[in-house]
C-alpha positions in Angstrom: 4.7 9.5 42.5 4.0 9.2 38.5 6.3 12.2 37.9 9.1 10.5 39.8 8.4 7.0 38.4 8.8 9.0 35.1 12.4 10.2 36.2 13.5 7.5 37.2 13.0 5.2 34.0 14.3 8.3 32.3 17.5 8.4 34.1 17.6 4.7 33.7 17.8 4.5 29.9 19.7 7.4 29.7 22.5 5.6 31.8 21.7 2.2 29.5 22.1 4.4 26.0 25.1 6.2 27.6 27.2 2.8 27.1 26.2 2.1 23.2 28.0 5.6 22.4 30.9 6.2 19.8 33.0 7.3 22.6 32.7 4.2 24.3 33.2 1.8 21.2 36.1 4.3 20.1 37.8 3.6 23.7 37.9 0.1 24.1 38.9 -0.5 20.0 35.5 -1.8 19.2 34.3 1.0 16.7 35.1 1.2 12.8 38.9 2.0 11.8 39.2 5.8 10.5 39.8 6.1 7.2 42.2 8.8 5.9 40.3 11.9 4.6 37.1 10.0 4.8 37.9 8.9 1.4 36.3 5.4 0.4 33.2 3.2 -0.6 30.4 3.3 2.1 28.3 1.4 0.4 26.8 -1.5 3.0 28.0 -5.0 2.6 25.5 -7.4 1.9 25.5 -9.8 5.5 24.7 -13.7 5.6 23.4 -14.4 9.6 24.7 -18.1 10.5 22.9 -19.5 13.5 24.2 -18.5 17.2 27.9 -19.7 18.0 29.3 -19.2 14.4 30.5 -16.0 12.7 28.3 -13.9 10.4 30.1 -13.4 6.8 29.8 -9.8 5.0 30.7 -9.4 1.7 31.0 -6.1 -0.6 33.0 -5.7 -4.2 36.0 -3.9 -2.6 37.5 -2.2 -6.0 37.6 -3.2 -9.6 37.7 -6.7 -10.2 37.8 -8.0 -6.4 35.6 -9.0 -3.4 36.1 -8.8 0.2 34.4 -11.2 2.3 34.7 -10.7 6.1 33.3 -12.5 9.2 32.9 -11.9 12.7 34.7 -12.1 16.0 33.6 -14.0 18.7 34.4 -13.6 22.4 33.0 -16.7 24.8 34.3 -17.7 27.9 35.4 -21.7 28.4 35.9 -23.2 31.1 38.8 -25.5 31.6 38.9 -29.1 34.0 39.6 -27.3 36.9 36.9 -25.2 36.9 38.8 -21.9 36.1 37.7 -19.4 33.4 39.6 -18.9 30.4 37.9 -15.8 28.2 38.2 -17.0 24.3 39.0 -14.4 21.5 38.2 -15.6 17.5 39.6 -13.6 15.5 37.4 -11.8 12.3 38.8 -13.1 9.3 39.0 -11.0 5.9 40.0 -12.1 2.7 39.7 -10.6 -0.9 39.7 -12.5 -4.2 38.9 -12.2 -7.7 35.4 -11.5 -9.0 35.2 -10.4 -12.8 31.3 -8.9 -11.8 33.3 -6.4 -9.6 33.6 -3.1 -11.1 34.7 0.4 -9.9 36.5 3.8 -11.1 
């Protein structure tokens, strides 16, 4: 009985880690954008948490002389007046500016 116990909570986070993989990010356009030739800054972005129901905000120096900040999307389901579902969709936002304390190659 332990041994099958065992198995079975096994097989059960095996089937719950199955849907966190690359390949299922990559298929529903959810994982990172390839870069051409894997060429690029991977350095991590420093991230500011806000508090549930708004976007988190990443920023990184992005090349000489200029910052990117980014937030997140956000997917929420409203309901209208007559009760029907509408699923919601807010965008990520990215912009880069100046920053003199930027500096690169």
């Amino acid at each position: 009985m332990r041994r099958l116990t065992a198995v079975g909570a096994a097989l059960a986070l095996a089937v719950l880690l199955g849907g966190c993989s690359q390949k299922y990010y990559d298929e529903r356009g959810k994982a990172d954008a390839p870069v051409a030739g894997r060429a690029g800054d991977d350095t991590p972005a420093e991230v500011h948490n806000f508090p549930d129901g708004f976007g988190n905000l990443a920023t990184k120096c992005v090349g000489p002389g200029k910052r990117g900040y980014t937030t997140t999307r956000d997917v929420h389901a409203e309901r209208d007046d007559g009760g029907d579902t509408e699923i919601v969709i807010i965008p990520a936002n990215a912009v880069v500016v100046d920053d003199p304390g930027c500096t690169g190659p």
